[in-house]
C-alpha positions in Angstrom: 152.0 103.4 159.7 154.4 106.0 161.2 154.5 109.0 158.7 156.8 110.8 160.4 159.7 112.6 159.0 162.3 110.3 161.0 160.8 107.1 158.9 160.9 108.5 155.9 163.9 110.6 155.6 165.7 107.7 156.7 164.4 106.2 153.2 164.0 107.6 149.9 163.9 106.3 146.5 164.2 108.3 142.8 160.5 108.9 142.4 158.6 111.1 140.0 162.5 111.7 138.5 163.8 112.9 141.7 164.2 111.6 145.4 161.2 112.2 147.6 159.6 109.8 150.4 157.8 106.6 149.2 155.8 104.7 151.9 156.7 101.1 152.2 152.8 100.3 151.6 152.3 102.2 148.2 155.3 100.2 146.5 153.0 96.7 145.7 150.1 98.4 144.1 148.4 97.5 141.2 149.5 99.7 138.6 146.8 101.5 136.5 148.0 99.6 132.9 146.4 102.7 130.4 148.1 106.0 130.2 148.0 109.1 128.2 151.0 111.1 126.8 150.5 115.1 126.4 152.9 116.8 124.1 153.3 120.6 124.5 155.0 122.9 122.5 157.4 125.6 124.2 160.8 127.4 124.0 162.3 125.3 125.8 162.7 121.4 125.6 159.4 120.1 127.7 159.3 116.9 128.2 155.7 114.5 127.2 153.4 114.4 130.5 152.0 111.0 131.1 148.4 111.0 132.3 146.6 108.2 133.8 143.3 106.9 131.6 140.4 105.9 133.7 137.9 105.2 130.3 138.6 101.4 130.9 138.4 101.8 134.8 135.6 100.5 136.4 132.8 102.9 138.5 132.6 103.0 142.4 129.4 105.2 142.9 129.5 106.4 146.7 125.2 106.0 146.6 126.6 102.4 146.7 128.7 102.2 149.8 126.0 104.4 151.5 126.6 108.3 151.1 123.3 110.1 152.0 122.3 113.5 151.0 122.6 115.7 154.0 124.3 113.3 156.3 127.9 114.2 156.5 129.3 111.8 158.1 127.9 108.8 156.0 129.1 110.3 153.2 132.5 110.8 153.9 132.6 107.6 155.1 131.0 105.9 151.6 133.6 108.2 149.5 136.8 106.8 151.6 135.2 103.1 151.4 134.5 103.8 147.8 138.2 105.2 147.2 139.8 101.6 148.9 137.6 99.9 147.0 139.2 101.7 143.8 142.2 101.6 144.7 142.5 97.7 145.9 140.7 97.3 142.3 144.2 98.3 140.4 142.0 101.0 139.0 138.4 102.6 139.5 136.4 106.0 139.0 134.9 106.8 142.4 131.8 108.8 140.9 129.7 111.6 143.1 125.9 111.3 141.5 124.1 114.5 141.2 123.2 116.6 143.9 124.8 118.4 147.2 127.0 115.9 149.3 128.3 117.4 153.2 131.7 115.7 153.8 134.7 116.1 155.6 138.4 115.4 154.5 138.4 113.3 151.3 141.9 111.1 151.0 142.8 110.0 147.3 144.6 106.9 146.8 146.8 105.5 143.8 145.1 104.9 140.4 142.1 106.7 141.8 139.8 109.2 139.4 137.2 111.2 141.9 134.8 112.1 139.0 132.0 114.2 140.3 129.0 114.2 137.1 127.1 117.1 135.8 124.8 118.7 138.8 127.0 117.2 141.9 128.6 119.4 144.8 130.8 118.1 147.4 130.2 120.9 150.0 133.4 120.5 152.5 133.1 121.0 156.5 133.8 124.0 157.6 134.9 122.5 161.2 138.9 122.2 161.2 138.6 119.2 163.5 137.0 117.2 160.6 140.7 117.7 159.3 142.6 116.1 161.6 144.5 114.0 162.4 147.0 116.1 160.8 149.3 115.1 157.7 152.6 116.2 156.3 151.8 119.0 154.5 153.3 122.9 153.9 152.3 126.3 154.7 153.7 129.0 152.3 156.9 126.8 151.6 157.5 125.2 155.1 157.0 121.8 155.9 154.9 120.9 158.8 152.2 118.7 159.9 148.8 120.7 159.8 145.3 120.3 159.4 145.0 117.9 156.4 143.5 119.6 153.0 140.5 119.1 152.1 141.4 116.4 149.2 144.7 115.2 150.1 146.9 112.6 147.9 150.0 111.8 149.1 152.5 109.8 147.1 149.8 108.5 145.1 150.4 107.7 141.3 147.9 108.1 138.7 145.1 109.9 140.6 142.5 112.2 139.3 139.7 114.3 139.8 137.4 115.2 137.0 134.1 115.8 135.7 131.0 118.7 135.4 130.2 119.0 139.2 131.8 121.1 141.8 133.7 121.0 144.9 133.0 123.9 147.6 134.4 124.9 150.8 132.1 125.8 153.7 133.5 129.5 155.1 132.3 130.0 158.2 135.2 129.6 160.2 137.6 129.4 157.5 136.8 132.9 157.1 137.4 134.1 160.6 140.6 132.8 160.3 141.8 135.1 157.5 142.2 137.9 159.5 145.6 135.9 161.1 145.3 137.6 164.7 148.3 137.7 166.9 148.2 133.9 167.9 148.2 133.2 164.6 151.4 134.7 163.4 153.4 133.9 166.5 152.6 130.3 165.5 153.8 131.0 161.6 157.0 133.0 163.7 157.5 129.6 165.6 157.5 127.9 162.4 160.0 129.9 160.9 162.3 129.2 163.3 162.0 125.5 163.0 162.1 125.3 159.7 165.7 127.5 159.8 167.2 125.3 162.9 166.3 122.3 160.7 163.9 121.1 163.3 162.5 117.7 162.2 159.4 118.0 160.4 157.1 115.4 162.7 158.4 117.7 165.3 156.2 120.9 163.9 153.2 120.4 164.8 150.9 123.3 163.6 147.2 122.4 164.7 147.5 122.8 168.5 146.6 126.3 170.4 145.5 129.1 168.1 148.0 128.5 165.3 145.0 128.5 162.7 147.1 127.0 159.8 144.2 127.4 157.1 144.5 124.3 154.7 144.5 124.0 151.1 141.7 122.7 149.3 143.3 120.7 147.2 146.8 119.0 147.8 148.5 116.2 145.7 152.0 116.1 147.6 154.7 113.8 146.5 152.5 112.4 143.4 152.9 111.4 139.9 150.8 111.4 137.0 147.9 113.6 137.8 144.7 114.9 136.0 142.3 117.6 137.4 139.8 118.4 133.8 136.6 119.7 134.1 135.5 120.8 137.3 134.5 124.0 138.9 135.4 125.0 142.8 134.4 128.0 144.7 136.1 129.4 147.7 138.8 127.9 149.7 140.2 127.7 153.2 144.2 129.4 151.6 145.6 128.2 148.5 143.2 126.1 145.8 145.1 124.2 143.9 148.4 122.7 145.2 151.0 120.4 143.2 153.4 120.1 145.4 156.5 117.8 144.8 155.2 116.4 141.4 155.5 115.6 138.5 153.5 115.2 134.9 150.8 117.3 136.0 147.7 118.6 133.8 145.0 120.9 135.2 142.2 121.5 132.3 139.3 123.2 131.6 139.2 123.9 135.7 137.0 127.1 136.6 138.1 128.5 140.3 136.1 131.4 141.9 137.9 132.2 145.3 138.1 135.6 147.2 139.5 134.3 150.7 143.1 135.8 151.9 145.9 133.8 149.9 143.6 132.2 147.6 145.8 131.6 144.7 144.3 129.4 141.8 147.2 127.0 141.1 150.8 127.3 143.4 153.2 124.3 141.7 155.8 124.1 144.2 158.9 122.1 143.1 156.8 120.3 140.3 157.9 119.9 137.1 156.0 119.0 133.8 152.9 120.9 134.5 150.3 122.0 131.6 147.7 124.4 133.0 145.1 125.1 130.1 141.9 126.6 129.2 141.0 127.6 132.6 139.1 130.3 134.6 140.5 132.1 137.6 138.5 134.6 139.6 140.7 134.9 142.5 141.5 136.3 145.9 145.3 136.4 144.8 147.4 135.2 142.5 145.9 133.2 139.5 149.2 130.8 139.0 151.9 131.1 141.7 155.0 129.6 140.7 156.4 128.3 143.9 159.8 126.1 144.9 159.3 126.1 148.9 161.2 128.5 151.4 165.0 129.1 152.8 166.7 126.5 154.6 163.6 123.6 153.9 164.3 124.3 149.8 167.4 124.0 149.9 167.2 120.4 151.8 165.1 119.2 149.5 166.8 120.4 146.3 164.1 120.2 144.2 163.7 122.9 141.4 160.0 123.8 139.8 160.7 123.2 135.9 158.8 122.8 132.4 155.8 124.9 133.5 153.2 125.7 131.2 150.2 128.1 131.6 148.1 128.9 127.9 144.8 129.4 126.9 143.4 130.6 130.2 141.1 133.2 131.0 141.6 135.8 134.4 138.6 137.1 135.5 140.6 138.6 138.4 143.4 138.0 140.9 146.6 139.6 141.6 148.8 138.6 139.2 148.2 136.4 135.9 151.9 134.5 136.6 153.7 135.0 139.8 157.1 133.5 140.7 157.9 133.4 144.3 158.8 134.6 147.0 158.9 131.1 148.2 161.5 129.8 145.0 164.7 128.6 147.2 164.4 125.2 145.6 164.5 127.2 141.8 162.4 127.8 138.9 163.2 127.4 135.6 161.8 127.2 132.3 158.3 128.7 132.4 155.7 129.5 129.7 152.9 131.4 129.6 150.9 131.6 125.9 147.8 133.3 125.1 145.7 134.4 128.2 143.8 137.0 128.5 142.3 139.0 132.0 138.6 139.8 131.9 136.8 141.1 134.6 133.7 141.2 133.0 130.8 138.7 135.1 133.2 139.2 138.4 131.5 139.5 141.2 134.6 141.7 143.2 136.4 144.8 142.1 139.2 144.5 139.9 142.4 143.3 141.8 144.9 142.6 138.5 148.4 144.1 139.8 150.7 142.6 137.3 150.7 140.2 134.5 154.4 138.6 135.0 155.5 139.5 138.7 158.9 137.8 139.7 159.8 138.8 143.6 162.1 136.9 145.9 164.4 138.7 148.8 167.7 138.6 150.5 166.7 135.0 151.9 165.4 132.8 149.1 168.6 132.4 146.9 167.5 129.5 144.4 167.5 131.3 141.2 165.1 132.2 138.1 165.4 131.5 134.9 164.1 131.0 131.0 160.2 132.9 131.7 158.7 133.1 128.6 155.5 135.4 128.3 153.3 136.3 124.8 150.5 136.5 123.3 148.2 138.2 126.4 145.7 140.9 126.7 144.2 142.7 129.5 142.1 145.9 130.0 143.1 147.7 133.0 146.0 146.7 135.6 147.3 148.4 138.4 150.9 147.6 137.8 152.5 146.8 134.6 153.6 144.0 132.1 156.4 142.8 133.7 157.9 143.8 137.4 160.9 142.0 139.3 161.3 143.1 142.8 164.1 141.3 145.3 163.2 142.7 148.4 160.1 141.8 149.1 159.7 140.4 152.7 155.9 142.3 153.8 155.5 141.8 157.4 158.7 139.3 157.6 161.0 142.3 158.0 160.3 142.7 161.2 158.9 139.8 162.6 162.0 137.4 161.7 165.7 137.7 161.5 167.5 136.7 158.3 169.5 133.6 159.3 171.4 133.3 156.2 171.7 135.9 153.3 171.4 133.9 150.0 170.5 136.3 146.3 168.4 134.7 143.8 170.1 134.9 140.4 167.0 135.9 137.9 168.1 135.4 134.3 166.5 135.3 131.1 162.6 137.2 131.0 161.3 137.4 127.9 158.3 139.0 127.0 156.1 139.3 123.8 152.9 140.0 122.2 151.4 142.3 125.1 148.3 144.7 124.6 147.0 146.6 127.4 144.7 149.2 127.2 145.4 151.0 131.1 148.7 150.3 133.3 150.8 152.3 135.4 154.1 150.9 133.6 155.0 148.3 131.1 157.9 147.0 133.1 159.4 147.7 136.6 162.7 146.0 137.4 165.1 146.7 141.1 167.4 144.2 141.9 170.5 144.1 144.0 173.4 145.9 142.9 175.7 143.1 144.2 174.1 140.5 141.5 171.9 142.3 138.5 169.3 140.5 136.9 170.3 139.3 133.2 168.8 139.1 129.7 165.6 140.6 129.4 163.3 141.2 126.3 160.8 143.0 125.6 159.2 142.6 122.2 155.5 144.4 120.6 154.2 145.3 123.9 151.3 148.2 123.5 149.9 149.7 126.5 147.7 152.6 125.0 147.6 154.7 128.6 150.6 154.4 130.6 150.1 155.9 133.9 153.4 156.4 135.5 157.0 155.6 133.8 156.8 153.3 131.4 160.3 151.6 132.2 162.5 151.1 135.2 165.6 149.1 135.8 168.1 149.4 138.1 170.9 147.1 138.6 169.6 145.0 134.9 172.5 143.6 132.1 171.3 142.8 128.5 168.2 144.6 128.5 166.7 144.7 125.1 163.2 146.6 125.0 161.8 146.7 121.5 158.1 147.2 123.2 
């Protein structure tokens, strides 16, 4: 089957409640019959998430299709024979028994639960041609074909991973690749201007030469109806946890450890109905990156991230507790972040914690922000402050690329409440553009007992109301 972007651009359908690719094989599936419906409570109207319900489901153990401790390459074999077997089923719970399991790539497939019991590790490859061939997939908010993640579902309904065990990537030369040497960037630079001359996606090819594209470890890309409870990973290639283009999304009771460069816990890029609750994040980065792709590839796609929820969590570290952007040129709206609270204690790196709401885009996102709710948190020390919006952030992009086409992001309506902090430089930092301000913000019982620096900047801000 021909998965390049020519096929199926050429054919879309209204799936997951707006128009993304659907492969001519998935549409005859057996449909899993038992769902779930999660209602969550925000300011804002948030639609019920439906969640697929694997209790009836039959059990695919991969001991049974001939996975071997220690012997890579029958085990990745067993799990992909045990995830067809699942999936031609109309429904099935692929189970990982106890114990440390070496495999490679690990493809999910419609109505699909990879459970992985109390005492199990699936220890991933470290070799990047164990990833290949490569799949559609992004890099920081550009589409392109890459070295495939390390669990991959692509337009997939009702898939799932779940259970007491852990998954855990291999470093060795993952970790090389962090450092993003000259070859490396000049590839991301070629990328850039693909993605800005609307070069077809098939076309951008990212695995050849020294491009070292690290992938995620976890991608579900163009699904609906998806369920990751439970589990624990540690380390990770770039980014952990990856919705991307989907929708009714719950991540639960998920514990992420992951130092590596970019390792963010969860990036949802143009998803919408997403609960993330009660879980642990001792990060590398960002602990939820709010994300709506980047430039010219957002805006062709049109598709905003919406109805986000983040509560009950715990940050052990990272750099932010809620980012939004840079990469937001599709928009995000409509985000909520309830009770979390950072604590480093048990973390194995030094504090990192910047800021607990960061919102920064630049001159060439546009998309827009808007309706970011933020209460009931606590942290202990932080570098920045409670709240900081910054619209020219572009790092090492400055330079390396021009701006084809100058678009502002509209940010409207941050509101922020219920914040104690006992050390930060500032409670909130705000710059925007003087050609387009950012509008309504709130800030409501926020206690920082040592404030470090000023405690509040704006420039270029309308209906500020600060009753910290």
């Amino acid at each position: 089957m021909n998965l390049t972007s020519h096929s199926v651009s050429r054919r879309t359908v209204l799936f997951a409640g707006f128009a993304v690719p659907l492969l001519a094989g998935c549409q005859h599936l057996p449909r899993l019959s038992s769902q779930k419906q999660v209602r969550v409570d925000a300011p804002f109207d948030m639609p019920s998430i439906s969640l697929p319900d694997f209790a009836a489901s039959p059990r695919f153990v991969i001991t049974d299709f001939g996975a071997v401790p220690n012997d890579q390459q029958k085990t990745s074999a067993a799990i992909a024979h045990a995830i067809a077997a699942a999936n031609a089923a109309g429904s099935g719970v692929v189970v990982v028994p106890e114990g440390e399991w070496l495999t490679g790539k690990v493809h999910l497939k419609s109505n699909v639960n990879l459970h992985l019991e109390k005492g199990a590790t699936l220890l991933f490859s470290e070799r990047p041609g164990d990833y290949l061939p490569a799949v559609m997939t992004t890099w920081e908010g550009l589409e392109c074909y890459n070295y495939s993640p390390l669990v991959y579902a692509f337009e997939c309904e009702n898939v799932a991973i779940t259970g007491q065990g852990t998954l855990r990537a291999k470093l060795d030369v993952w970790r090389i690749w962090y450092a993003r040497p000259k070859a490396h960037m000049d590839a991301l630079v070629a990328l850039y201007h693909m993605a800005a001359k609307d070069v077809p996606v098939s076309e951008r090819q990212m695995t050849t030469g020294d491009a070292n594209l690290r992938p995620q470890f976890i991608q579900f890309n163009r699904c609906r109806n998806v369920l990751v409870e439970d589990i624990s990973i540690i380390d990770s290639p770039f980014w952990v946890l990856h919705p991307y283009l989907c929708r009714d999304v719950v991540i639960r009771r998920v514990k992420i450890k992951a130092h590596g460069h970019n390792n963010d816990g969860v990036d949802p890029e143009m998803s919408q109905n997403v609960l993330i609750e009660e879980c642990v994040f001792d990060q590398g980065d960002d602990a939820v990156s709010v994300k709506s792709g980047r430039d010219r590839d957002a805006w062709r796609i049109g598709v905003p991230s919406r109805n986000i929820v983040m509560r009950n969590c715990r940050i052990k570290n990272g750099h932010q507790l809620m980012a939004i952007g840079s990469e937001l040129s599709g928009g995000v709206e409509n985000v909520f972040v309830d009770n979390c609270h950072f604590d480093h204690a048990g973390s194995t790196a030094r504090s990192s914690i910047n800021n607990i709401l960061y919102v920064k885009t630049n001159e060439r996102r546009g998309g827009f922000v808007r309706n970011i709710h933020l209460s009931n948190v606590s942290a202990t020390q932080i570098a920045g402050g409670v709240l900081s919006v910054e619209t020219d952030v572009l790092y090492q992009w400055r330079t390396l690329v021009p701006t084809y086409e100058r678009r502002l992001t509209p940010i409207e309506g941050l509101h922020v409440s219920n914040v104690t902090v006992g050390d930060a430089k500032f409670i909130c930092y705000i710059k925007a553009e003087a050609e387009m301000a950012v509008k309504n913000v709130s800030l409501r019982d926020i206690k920082v007992k040592t404030e470090r620096g000023t405690p509040v900047f704006t420039e270029n801000v309308q209906g500020f109301v600060n009753e910290a």
